[in-house]
C-alpha positions in Angstrom: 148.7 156.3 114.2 149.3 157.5 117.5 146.2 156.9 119.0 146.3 153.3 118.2 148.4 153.4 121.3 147.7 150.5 123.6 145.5 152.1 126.2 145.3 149.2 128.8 148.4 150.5 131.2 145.6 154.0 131.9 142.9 151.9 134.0 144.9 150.0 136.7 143.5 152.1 138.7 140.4 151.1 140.8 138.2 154.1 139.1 140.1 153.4 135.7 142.3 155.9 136.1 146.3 155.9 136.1 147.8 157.9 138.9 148.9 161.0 136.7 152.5 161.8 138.9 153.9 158.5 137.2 154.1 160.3 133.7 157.0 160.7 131.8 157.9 163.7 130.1 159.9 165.0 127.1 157.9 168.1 126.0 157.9 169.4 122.9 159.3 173.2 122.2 157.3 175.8 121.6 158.8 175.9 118.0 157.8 172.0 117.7 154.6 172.8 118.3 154.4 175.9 115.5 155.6 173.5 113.2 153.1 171.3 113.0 150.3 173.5 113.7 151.2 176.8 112.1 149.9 176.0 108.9 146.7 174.9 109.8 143.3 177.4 110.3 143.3 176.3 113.9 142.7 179.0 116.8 145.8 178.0 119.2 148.3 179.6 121.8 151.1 178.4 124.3 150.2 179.0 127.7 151.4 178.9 131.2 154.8 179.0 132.0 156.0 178.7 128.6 153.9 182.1 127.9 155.7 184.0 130.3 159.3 183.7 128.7 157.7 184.4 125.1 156.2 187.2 126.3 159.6 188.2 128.2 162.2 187.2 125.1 163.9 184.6 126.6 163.9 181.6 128.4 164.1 182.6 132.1 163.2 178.9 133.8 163.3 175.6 133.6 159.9 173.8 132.0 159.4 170.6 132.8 156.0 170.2 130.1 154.7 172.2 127.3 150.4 173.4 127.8 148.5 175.2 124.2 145.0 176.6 125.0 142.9 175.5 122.0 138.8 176.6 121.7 136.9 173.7 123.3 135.1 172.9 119.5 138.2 172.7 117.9 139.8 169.9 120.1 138.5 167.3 116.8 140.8 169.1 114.8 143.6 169.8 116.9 143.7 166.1 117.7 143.6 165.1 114.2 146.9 167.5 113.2 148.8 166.1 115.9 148.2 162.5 115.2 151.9 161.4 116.5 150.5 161.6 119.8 147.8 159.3 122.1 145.4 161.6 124.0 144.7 161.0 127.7 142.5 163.4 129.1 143.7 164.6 133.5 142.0 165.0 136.0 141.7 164.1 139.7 145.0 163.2 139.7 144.6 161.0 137.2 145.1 160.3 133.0 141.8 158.6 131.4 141.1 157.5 127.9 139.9 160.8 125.9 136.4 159.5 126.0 133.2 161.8 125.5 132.8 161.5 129.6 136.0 162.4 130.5 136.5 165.0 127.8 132.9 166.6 129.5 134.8 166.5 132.8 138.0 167.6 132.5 139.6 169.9 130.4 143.4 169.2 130.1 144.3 166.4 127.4 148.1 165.4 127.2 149.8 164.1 124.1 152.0 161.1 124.8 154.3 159.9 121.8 155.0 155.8 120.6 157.6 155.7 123.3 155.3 156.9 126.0 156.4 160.0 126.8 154.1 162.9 127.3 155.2 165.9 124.7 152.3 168.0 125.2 148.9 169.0 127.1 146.2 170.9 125.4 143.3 172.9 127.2 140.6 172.7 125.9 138.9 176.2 126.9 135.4 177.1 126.4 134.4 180.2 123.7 131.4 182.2 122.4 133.0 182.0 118.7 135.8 184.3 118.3 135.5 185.2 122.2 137.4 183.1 124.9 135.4 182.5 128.2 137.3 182.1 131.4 137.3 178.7 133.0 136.7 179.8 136.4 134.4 182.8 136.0 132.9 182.7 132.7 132.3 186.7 132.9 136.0 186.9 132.2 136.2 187.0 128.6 138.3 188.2 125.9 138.2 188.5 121.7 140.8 186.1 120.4 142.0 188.7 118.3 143.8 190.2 122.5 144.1 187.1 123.6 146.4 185.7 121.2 149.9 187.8 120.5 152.7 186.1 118.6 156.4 186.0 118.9 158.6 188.0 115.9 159.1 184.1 115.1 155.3 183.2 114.9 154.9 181.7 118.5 151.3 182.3 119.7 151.3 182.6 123.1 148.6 184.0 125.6 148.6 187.4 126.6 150.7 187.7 129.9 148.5 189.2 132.0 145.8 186.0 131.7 148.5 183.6 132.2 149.2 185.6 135.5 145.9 185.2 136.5 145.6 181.6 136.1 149.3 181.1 137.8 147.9 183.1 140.9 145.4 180.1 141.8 148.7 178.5 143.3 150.9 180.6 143.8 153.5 178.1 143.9 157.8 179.8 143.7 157.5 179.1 139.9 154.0 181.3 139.7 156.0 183.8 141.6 159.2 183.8 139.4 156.7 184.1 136.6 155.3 187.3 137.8 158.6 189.2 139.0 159.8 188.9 135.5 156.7 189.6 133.8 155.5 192.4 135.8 158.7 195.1 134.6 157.4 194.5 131.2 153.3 194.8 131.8 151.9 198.1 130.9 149.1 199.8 133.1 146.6 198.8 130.9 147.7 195.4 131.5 148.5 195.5 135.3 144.8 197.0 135.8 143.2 194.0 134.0 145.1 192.1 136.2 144.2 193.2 139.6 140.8 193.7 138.3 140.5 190.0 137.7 142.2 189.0 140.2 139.8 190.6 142.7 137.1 189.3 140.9 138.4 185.5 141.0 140.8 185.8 143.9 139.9 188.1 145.9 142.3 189.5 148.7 145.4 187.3 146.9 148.5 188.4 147.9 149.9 189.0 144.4 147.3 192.3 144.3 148.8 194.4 147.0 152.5 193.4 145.2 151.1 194.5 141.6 150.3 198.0 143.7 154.1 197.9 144.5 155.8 196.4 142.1 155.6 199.1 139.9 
């Protein structure tokens, strides 16, 4: 019923677009989330920030929206278990109506409820099958199976050490509290995989010489 939503409010814009920064948010949990798609056979996981203080235990910052990482074929699906919420797919600074185009363009689609509030934004990765691809160097890959790790109450959540790497694009003081309270708990194993990627999408970021460090 959700995505009977009236749509007209997203193209006011002069490309059809709504200017994204004028969304309202009232993100789901985590827990929310699990609760409506933990019974289900999709291939799902929190991500971002939200990742970080699974991974850590606790909640060490404010978040101020909720992203899930979802494989790009199974976005049909994931919309039809969640259908409380309108899609929008983002991009360019701007929501769209979850048309083919725009789904071919961008890959972020957030979840807005009756009220209009956004509860949720799912990324819509590409995969070989049971392998995820990186977005921004499709070389980068990794089974599901590492990818995915689970809180002791069922959370999935994406493996620190990727969500690091996509936080390291900007670098902004929420990326960085993210990695000084993430990075006491990484092992080598993980830290390596890290800088490697790092230096193959990023290379010379700052964040490499302070995983050499920070341990």
């Amino acid at each position: 019923m959700g995505r009977m939503a009236d749509r007209t409010a997203d193209q006011d814009g002069p490309d059809g677009g709504r200017p994204a920064h004028d969304a309202v948010w009232d993100p789901w949990s985590p827990e929310d989330v699990l609760a409506r798609l933990g019974g289900t056979a999709l291939t799902w996981c929190v991500t971002a920030g939200w990742a970080i203080d699974l991974f850590v235990g606790r909640r060490t910052r404010e978040h101020h929206d909720l992203e899930i990482c979802v494989p790009r074929t199974q976005w049909p699906a994931v919309r039809d278990s969640l259908p409380e919420l309108d899609f929008l797919a983002v991009g360019d600074g701007r929501l769209w109506p979850a048309d083919a185009p725009a789904l071919e363009r961008f890959f972020q689609t957030w979840g807005r409820d009756l009220r209009g509030a956004f509860r949720l934004d799912v990324f819509r990765d590409p995969h070989d099958g049971d392998t995820w691809i990186c977005r921004r160097d499709p070389t980068i890959r990794r089974p599901y199976a590492t990818l995915i790790e689970t809180t002791p109450s069922g959370v999935p959540f994406m493996a620190p050490e990727v969500t690091l790497l996509f936080k390291a694009k900007h670098d902004r003081d929420k990326d960085r509290h993210d990695l000084r309270v993430a990075l006491p708990l990484l092992d080598a194993g993980r830290v390596e995989w890290l800088r490697a990627a790092l230096a193959r999408v990023h290379p010379g970021h700052p964040w490499s010489a302070f995983l050499d460090g920070g341990r």
